[in-house]
Structure formats: C-alpha cells, structure tokens
N, C-alpha and C positions, 0 to 999 in steps of 0.2 A: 405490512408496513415495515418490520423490523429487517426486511430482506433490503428492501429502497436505504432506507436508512445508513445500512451497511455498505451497499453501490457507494453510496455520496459518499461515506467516511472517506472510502478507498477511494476512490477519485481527486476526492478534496486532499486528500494526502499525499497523492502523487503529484497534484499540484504545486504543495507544498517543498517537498522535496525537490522538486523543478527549480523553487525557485531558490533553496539552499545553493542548488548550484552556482545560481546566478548571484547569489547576494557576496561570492568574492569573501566568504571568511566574516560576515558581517559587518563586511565596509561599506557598500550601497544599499544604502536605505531602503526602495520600494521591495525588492528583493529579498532584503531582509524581514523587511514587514509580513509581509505575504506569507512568509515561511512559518514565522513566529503563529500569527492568526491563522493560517490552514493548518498547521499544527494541532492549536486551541479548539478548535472547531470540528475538526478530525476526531479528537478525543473527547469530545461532547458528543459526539454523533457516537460515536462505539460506545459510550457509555449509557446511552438514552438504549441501542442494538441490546446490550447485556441484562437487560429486564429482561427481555424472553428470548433471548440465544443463549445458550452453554458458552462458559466463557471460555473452555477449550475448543469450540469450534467457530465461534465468534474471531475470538481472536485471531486462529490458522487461519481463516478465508481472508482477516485483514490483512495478516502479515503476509501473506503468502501473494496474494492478486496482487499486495502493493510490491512486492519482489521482483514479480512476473513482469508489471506492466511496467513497472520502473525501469528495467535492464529495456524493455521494448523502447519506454522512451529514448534511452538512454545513446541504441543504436541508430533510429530513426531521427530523432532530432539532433542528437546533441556527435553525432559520428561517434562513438567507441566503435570499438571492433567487433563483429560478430568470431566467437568460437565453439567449435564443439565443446570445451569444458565449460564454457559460460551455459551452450542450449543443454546440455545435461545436467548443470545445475539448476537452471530453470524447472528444466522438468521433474528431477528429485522435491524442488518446492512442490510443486504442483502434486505431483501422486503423495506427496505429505498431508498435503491440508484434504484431496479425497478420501486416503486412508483412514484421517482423522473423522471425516465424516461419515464415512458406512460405519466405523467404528463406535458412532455417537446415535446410531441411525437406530431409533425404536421400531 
C-alpha cells in the first residue's frame, strides 16, 4: 500500500506542477487552485508514504520520479527542447534515487 501511495503522491504532483505552469504566476484561478490543492494532497500522501518508507528513500523516489516525469512532461506537452544536458541530468536523478535505494536495501 505505501508503494500505491507513493505513485499517486508523484502523479498528483506532477499534476500539480502542470498546473503551476499554467496558473500564469498566480493570476488564473483554476490553475492556480489545482496547483495549491495537488500540492496539499501530494504532501499528505508522502506523509501518510513516511510511516513505513525511510524518509531518505521515500522522499528520493518522490523527488526524483517527479523530476523525471516532469522534464517528460515538460517536452511532450508543454514543447521545451529536448538536450543532452537536460537527458543526463535526468538520468543523474534517476541512478541517485537507485543508488539511494540499493543503499537503503536490507
């Protein structure tokens, strides 16, 4: 359960951030809304996650997926530029938050 948990935070936060985009600096409202509450809700969910994950790996998988998948959105939806410096810092996130977990791994 604390794995599902985790998904949704990360999800819900990328939503979130989605919609930071969109909310124009906090001038449009629904955008704005959305942002505020997947925020709220993101962070409820990680905290409900941190009863039985390690908060150092807990939290790498969150920051890290939401890093990942946010530059994907980022590309895919929203047009930024794909670059080598951008896919190798992606992938530095990513062997961090594995690192951290063989690291963490009884």
């Amino acid at each position: 359960m604390p794995a599902l948990l985790l998904a949704c935070a990360i999800l819900i936060e990328i939503a979130a951030t989605t919609c930071l985009k969109y909310s124009d600096g906090f001038t449009k409202l629904w955008p704005s809304v959305g942002t505020v509450a997947g925020y709220l809700i993101s962070f409820v969910l990680l905290a409900r996650v941190l009863r039985s994950i390690d908060v150092s790996i807990a939290y790498a998988i969150w920051a890290g997926a939401g890093t990942a998948l946010i530059a994907l959105v980022g590309v895919v939806w929203l047009g930024e530029p794909v670059t080598a410096l951008k896919l190798a810092g992606v992938a530095l996130v990513v062997l961090g938050v594995v690192a951290l977990n063989l690291g963490g791994a009884h």
